[in-house]
Structure formats: structure tokens, C-alpha cells
N, C-alpha and C positions, 0 to 999 in steps of 0.2 A: 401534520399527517401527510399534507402531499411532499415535502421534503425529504420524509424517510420512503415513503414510497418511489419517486424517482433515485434515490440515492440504491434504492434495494433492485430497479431495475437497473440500472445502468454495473452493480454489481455483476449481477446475476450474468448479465453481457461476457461483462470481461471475463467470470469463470469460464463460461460457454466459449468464447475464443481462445485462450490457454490451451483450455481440453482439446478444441476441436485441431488446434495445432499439430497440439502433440497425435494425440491418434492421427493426423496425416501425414504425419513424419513415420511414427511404425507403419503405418499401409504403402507409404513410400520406397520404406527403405527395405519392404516385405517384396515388396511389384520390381524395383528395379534389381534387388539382388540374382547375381548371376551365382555367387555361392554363396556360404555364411558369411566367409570374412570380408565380403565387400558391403561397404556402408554406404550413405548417401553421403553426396560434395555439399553442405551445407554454405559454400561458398559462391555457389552459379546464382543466377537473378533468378531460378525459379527457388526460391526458399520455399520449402514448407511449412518454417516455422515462423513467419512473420505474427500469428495470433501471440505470439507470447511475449512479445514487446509491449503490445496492445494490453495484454491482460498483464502483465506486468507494471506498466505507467498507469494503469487504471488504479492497481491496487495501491502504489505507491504514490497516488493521487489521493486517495480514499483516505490513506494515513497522514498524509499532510494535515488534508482539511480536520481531520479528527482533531488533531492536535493544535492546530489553531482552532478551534472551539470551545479545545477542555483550556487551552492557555487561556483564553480570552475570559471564559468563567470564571477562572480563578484569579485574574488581574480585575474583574470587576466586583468579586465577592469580596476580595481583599479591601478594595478602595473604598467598598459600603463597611467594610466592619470597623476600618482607620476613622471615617469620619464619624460611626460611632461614639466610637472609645479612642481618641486622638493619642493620650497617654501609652495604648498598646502600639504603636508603631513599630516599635522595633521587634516584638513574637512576631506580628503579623506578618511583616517585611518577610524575616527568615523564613516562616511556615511557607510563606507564597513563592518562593524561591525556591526550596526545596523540592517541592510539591511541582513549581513547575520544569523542572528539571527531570523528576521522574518522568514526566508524562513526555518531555520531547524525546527519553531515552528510550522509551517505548515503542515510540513512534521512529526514531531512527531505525531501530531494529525491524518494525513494518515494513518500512520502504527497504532497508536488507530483505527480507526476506521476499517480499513482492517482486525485485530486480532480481535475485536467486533464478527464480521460475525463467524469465529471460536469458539471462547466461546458461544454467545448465539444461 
């Protein structure tokens, strides 16, 4: 319980910086516009969007560790079911393979979509 609790505040974090990013980057580039079509230099040392590296690696952290969790579940339920039923090895081998495959694909897609928020 204290586990999901800190993992839920150290979340909750990184939203909160993303967000607060971005909203400084529109109030930015709202305060310094001289017309419409002048934007902000997102390339000088004062960035205003440094929160979203931050909430970016957070959340692309978040989905690592998932993923090494649910792999680890499944490499350890598999090994309890092998010793089992020693004859089943090779269903179990496949299913566990498969299975973990899905969940790192998933989890690659997370850390995409997490860095996304960063770049754009």
C-alpha cells in the first residue's frame, strides 16, 4: 500500500509539471508576443518548457518499471507452473514468451508516448 501510494504521488508530480510547463510556455509566448505571428525562441537557457522532460522521463520511468514487474510475474509464475508439471515445458515456455512480449510492446509504446509530451 505504501508503494502504490508513493508511486501515485511521484505521478501525480510529474502530471503537475508537464502541465505547469506547458501553461508557461502559452503565458510566455502570450507576455512576449509583439504580434500573432511571433513565437517564443524555445532555444535561449530560459526554456519554459523544461517540466516536460521531467514529466516526460517520469512517465517513461513509470512504464519501465511496470514492465519489469508484469515480466518478472510472469517469468516467476511460469517457473512455479514448470516445476509443477515438468512435462508442460514447452506450452508454458511459448505462453511466457509471448505474453511477455506483449507487455514489453506495450510498455514501449508508454515510454513513446511519455517522450511525445517532451518533443512536442
Amino acid at each position: 500500500m505504501k508503494r502504490v501510494l508513493v508511486l501515485a504521488i511521484v505521478a501525480v508530480i510529474g502530471v503537475a509539471l508537464f502541465n505547469v510547463a506547458s501553461a508557461a510556455a502559452d503565458i510566455a509566448g502570450a507576455s512576449n508576443a509583439t504580434n500573432l505571428q511571433e513565437s517564443v525562441d524555445l532555444t535561449t537557457a530560459a526554456n519554459p518548457n523544461w517540466g516536460k522532460g521531467i514529466g516526460g522521463g517520469i512517465a517513461a520511468g513509470f512504464a519501465v518499471v511496470g514492465a519489469g514487474l508484469g515480466i518478472g510475474r510472469i517469468g516467476g509464475s511460469a517457473v512455479e507452473a514448470i516445476a509443477r508439471q515438468p512435462e508442460m515445458v514447452g506450452p508454458i515456455g511459448t505462453n511466457m514468451i509471448i505474453t511477455a512480449a506483449l507487455v514489453e510492446g506495450a510498455a514501449l509504446f508508454a515510454v513513446v508516448v511519455g517522450l511525445l509530451g517532451f518533443v512536442l
